[in-house]
N, C-alpha and C positions, 0 to 999 in steps of 0.2 A: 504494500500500500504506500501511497505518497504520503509523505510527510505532512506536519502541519503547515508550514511555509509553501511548501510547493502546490498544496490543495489552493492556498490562498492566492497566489503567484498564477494559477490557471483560473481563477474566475475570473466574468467580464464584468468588473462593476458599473454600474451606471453613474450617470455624473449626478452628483450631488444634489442638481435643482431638480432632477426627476424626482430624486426621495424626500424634497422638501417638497416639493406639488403632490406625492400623495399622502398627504400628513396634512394641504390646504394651506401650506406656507408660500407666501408669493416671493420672488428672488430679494423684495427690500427686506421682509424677515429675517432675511441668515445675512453673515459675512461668509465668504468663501476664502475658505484655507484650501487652497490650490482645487483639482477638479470634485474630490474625493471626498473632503471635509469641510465643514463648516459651524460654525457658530451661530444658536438661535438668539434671535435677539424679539424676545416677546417681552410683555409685560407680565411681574412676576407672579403675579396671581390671576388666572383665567376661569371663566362662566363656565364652560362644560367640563363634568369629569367622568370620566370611563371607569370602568372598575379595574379593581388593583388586583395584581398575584402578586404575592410575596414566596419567591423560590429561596430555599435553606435545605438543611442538611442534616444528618448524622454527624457524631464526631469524627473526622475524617483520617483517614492517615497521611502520613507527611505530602503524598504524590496530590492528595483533594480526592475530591467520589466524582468528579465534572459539575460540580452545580453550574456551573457557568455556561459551557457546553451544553446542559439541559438548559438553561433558560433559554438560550437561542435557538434550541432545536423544537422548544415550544410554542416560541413565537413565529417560529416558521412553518409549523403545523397548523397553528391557527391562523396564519394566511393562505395556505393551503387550504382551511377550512371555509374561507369567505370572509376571516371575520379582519375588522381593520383593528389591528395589533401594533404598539409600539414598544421595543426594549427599551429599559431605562438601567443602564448599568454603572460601574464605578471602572474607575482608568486602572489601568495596572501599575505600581510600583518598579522603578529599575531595581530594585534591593532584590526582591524574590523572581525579575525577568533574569538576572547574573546569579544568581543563587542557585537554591534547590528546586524550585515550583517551578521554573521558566515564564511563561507569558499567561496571561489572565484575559485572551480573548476567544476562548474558544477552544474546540479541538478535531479535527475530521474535517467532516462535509457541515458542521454547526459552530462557525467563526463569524465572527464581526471584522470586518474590513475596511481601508488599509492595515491588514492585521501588524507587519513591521511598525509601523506609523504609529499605532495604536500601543504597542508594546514598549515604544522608547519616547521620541520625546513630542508625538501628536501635535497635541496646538501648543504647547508652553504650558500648560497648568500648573502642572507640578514645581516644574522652576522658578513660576515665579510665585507661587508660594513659599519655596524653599529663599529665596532672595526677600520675601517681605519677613519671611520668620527673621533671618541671618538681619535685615536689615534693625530690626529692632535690638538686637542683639546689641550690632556693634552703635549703635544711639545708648542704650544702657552703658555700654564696658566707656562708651566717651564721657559720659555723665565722670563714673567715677574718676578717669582720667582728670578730667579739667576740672573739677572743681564742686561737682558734683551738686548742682544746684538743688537736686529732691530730694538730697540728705541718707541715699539710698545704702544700710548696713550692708558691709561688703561678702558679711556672713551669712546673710539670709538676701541672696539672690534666687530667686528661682526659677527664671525663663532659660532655655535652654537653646542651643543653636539645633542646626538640623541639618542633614543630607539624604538625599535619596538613592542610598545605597547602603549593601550591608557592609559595617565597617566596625569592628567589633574594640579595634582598637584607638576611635572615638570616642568609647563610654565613659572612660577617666581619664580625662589631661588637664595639663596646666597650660593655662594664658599669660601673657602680659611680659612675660621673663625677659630678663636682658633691659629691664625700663624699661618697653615697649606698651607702655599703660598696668596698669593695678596687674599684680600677679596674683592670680586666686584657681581655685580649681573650677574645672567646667565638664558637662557631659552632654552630649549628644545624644538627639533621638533621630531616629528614621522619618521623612517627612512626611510618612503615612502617618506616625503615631504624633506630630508634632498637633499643639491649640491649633495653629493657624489654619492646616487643613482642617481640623472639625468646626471653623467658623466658619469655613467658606461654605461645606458640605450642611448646617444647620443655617444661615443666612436665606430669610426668604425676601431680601431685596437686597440691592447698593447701599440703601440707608442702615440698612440692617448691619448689615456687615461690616460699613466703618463703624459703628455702635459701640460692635462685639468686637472688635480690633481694640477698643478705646479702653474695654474693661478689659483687658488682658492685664492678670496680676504679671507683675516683674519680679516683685520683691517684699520687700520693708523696709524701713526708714528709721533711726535711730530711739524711736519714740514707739518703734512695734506697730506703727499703721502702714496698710497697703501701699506700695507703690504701683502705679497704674501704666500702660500704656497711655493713656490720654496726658500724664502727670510729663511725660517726655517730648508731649509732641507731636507723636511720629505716627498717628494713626491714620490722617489724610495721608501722607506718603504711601504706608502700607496700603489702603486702600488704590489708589495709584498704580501700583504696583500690579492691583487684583482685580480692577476695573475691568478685565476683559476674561481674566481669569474664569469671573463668576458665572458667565453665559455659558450653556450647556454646549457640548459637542454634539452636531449631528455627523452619521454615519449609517453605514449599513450591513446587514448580513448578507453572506453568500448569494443568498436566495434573492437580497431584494428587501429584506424586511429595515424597514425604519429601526435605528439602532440611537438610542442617546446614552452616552457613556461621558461622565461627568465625576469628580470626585473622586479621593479612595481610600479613608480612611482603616486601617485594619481594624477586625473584630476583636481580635484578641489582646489588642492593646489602643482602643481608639472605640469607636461605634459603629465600626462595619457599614455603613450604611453608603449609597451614592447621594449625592447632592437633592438637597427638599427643591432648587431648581428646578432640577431636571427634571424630577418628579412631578412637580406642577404641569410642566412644558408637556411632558408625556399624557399626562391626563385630560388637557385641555385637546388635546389632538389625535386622539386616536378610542374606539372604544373599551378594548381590553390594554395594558400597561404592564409585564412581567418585570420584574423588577427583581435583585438578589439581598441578602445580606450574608456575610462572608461568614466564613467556618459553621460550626454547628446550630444549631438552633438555641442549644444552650448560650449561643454567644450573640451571634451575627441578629437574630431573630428577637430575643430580648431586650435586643438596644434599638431596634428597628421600631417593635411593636411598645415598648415602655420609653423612649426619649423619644424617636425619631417622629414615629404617630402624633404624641403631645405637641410637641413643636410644630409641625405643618399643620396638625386638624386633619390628618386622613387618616384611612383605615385598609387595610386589606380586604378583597371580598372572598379568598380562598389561600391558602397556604400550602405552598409544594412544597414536602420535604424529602429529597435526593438519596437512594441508598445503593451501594453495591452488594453483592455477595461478597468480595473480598472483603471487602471492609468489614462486615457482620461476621464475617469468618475470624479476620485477627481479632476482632473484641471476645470475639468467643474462645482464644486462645489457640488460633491452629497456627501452624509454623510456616513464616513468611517466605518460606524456601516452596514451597508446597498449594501454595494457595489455590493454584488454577488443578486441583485434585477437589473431586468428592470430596466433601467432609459433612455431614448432615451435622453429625452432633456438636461441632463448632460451631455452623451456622444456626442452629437453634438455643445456642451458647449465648450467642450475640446480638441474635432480635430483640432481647429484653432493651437495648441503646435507643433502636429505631420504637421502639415500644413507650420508651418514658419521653421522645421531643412527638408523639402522636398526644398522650398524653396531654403534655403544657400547650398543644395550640388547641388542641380542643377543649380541658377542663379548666385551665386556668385561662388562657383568652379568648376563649366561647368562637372560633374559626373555623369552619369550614377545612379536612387536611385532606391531600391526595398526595399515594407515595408514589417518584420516582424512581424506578427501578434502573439504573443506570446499567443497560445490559451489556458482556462482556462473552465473546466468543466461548470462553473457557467454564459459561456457566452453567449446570448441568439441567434437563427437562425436572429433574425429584427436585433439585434446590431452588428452582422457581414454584413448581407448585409447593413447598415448603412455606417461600420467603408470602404466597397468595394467601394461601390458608391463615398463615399466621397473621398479617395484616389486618386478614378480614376479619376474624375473629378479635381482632384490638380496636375494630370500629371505623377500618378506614379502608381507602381501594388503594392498591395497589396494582400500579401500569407499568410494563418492563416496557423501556425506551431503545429504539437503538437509532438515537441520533448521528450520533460517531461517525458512522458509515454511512446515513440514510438521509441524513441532511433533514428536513421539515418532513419529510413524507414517514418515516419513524418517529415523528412525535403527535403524528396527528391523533393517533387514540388518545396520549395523555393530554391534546386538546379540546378534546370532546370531553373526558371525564373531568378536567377544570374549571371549562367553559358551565357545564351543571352546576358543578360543586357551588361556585359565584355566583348563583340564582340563588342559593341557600340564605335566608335572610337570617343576618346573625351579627351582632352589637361590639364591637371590642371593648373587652374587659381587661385591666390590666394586674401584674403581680404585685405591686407596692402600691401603695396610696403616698403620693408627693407630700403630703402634707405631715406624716409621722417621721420620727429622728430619724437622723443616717444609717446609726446602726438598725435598728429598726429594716430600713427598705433592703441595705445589704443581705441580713436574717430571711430575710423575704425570699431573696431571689435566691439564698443558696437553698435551703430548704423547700421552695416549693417550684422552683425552678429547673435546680439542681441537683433535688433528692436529698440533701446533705443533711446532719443533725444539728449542724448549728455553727458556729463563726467562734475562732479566737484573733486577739489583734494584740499589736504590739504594744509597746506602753508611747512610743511616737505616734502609732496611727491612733490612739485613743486619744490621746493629746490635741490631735492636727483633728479628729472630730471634732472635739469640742469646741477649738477653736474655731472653725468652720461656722459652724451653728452661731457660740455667739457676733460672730461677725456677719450673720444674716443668710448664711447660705445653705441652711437648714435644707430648705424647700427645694432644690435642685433633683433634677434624675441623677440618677447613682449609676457610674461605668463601672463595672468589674472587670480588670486587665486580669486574665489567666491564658493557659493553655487553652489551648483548641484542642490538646486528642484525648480530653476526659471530660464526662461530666462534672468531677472534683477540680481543682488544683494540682494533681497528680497527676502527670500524665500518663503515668502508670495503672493508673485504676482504670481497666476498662471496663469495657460492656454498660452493665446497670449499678456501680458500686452503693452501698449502703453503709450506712453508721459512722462517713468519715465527714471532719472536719473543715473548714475553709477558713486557714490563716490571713488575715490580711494584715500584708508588713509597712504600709505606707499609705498615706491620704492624699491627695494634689486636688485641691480646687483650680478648675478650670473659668475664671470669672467671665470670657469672653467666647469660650462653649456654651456655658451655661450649665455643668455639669461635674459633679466631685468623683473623679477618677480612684476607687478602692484598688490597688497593686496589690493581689494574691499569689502567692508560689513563688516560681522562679523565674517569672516574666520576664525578658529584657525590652526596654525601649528601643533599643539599638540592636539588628539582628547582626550574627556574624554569617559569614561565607564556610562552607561544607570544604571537606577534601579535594574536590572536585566539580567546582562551581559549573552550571551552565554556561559562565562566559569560555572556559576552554572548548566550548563546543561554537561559538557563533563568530560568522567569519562571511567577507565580503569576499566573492566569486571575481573573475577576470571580466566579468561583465557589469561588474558594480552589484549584481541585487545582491543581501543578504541571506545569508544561508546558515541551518543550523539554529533554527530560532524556532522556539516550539512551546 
């Protein structure tokens, strides 16, 4: 089979103003980033809205189950099916494109396209995100240098700088040395997991968004009051900076289908979620809207349906949650040597995973769920009717997809049992009530979210609670940064773990998110690069295209 660049590399895609004319966009609507891409330029809140899919997942293993791949293969099913369908997705990171994951647009014959384009550096978003974080930065580290006018303690800085790449040996270093300004220590996050990209991706205007740039905590000040982004200055700038940033990307799928890919904050150390933008943009213009949140449903789906929901006022009308049999197979313990082997009693090891995120969309947020079966050559006729039986009897359908290969025409059944499901009239409820303590909503979500028996914290993050609280920020949604390959903090705990604990070692108000970031486990903000990174694989051809990009 051809690869995923080469799949991509052989479609004929259409020019840009065709897929904005079937979406009702006339060519003053968009800016055009060369034939392929472009930027909508709507107003941010639109009269008509379509109904929403929200596609998530199992706890995934390192490689992902495709939730991505299936959202496009669904939306291309249901243009197949008649129906006017628009993706609203999130951009891919270069950290996990050079990494271990490779590229985040797809896989097979179910890609979004210019997939190269899309995978590195598309319209600018990311950079100049990462240039308005960085810009703040170096306005703070200037403060202290010259004179320091907002009084800013050199020990309680808290903004960090950011790159968008894995770079592991950014997380602790020292600045300033040599006189070259204040020497103090500093750490790096990845730009996915930085404030700035979760202002852009939660901003539902311009105005919004210099706002939330302005109340970005920095610091403290000698007297133990917040030092603010606005306190500097420098929020018109950064704004500046993100003024075009914040307009959604259009693009398209193999097939044709309207694709908006916007934003990328990660799940597991951010709120998974693409841009409330895009999201608008998509709903205003199309009747159905697929749409993802990243890693598990314990993760990507919680911050989606408990922050992302609250902030925009929307809701999903149906919940696709992604499974493989490999995947249900190592939760269930069978040996990753062996996977594409028979194993019933692994896999029936493992459905308890798929069993408990069935579960929270349906009893704790009252959802509509349909599972995707993410099928894979090696899966056996007993382990499907296994993974059937089992589903159905946990209250929900389960549709083996084979996009991969099939492009929309493999997704059209789990477009038709979607398309039902989203007639289902049914109310979003959420896990925590905003208005009870921090800990409080944390206890929420590991326990009835996570299954878990209950939260310990450290004596800083109980500290940085309460300080939180009395400073007003009580009321905030609560992010849990943990692992993605467990329902615990342990990525070790597969399947359906019980009776275990969820440590949280740290607090971060986010004043200009809008949200108190809980750090559990071993999370890094900063990822590193593997043994053998994707980038030793990708490499520009004698013909110029790139190659090795997947």
């Amino acid at each position: 089979m051809l690869s995923d660049i080469e799949i991509a590399h052989s479609c004929k895609m259409k020019d840009i103003g065709e897929i904005a004319a079937s979406l009702g966009l006339q060519e003053e609507d968009i800016e055009r980033y060369g034939r392929y891409k472009a930027k909508i330029c709507l107003p941010p809140h639109a009269k008509k809205r379509g109904k929403l899919i929200l596609v998530t997942a199992i706890n995934p293993t390192a490689s992902g189950e495709g939730k991505t791949t299936v959202s496009i293969g669904l939306a291309d099913g249901m243009k197949k099916n008649g129906v006017k369908v628009c993706l609203a997705l999130r951009e891919p990171s270069l950290g996990p494109v050079f990494g271990i994951k490779g590229g985040a647009a797809g896989g097979g014959y179910a890609q979004v396209v210019p997939m190269e384009d899309i995978n590195l550096h598309f319209t600018g978003d990311l950079h100049a995100i990462t240039a308005a974080n960085n810009l703040l930065a170096a306005v703070l580290d200037n403060h202290l240098f010259r004179g320091n006018a907002p009084d800013i303690d050199p020990e309680k800085v808290y903004f960090r700088r950011c790159l968008d790449m894995n770079d592991r040996s950014l997380r602790n270093i020292t600045i300033g040395r040599g006189g070259e300004g204040l020497e103090r220590e500093e750490h790096f996050e990845i730009t996915a997991a930085s404030e700035v990209m979760a202002i852009l991706c939660l901003s539902t205007s311009l105005q919004d968004l210099k706002r939330r740039l302005g109340n970005i905590i920095v610091g403290e000040n000698r007297k133990g009051e917040y030092v603010f982004a606005r306190d500097l200055h420098v929020e018109g700038a950064m704004c500046a900076l993100l003024k075009d940033a914040i307009k959604p990307n259009l693009v398209q799928t193999l097939e044709g289908t309207p694709a908006i890919v916007h934003g990328g904050p990660f799940a597991n150390i951010a709120h998974g979620c693409n841009s409330v933008m895009a999201t608008y943009a998509a709903l205003s213009l199309a009747d159905y809207v697929v749409t993802e949140a990243g890693f598990g449903a314990d993760l990507g789906a919680e911050k989606f349906l408990d922050t992302k929901c609250r902030v925009a006022g929307i809701q999903p009308d149906c919940v696709v949650v992604v499974a493989t049999v490999k995947a249900l197979k190592l939760h269930g313990g069978a040996d990753k040597a062996n996977l594409s082997e028979e194993d019933l009693a692994a896999l029936q090891a493992g459905l308890p995973n798929l069993f408990k995120h069935i579960e929270n969309i349906k009893n704790i947020y009252h959802k509509p769920v349909v599972v995707a079966m993410n099928r894979f050559a090696s899966d056996t006729p007993a382990e499907i009717e296994l993974v059937m039986e089992s589903v159905r009897a946990a209250g929900a359908e389960a549709v083996f997809t084979d996009v991969f290969l099939r492009g929309g025409e493999g997704g059209r059944a789990l477009a038709e049992a979607v398309v039902a499901a989203a007639e289902e009239k049914s109310e979003l409820a959420f896990a925590y009530d905003l208005n009870d303590p921090v800990e409080k909503k944390i206890e929420d979500i590991v326990t009835r979210v996570y299954g878990g028996a209950g939260v310990t914290y450290s004596p800083e993050a109980k500290e940085k609670i309460a300080e939180a609280e009395a400073r007003g920020y009580g009321k905030l949604p609560v992010i849990i940064a943990k692992t993605q390959y467990s329902l615990s903090d342990d990525a070790k705990l597969l399947a359906r773990p019980e009776g275990f604990t969820v440590h949280v070692r740290d607090v971060i108000v986010k004043g200009g998110a809008e949200f108190v970031v809980a750090v559990a486990g071993n999370i890094m903000l900063m990822p590193g690069l593997g043994a053998h990174p994707a980038a030793e694989r990708i490499d520009v051809d004698g013909q110029g295209e790139i190659v090795g990009l997947s």
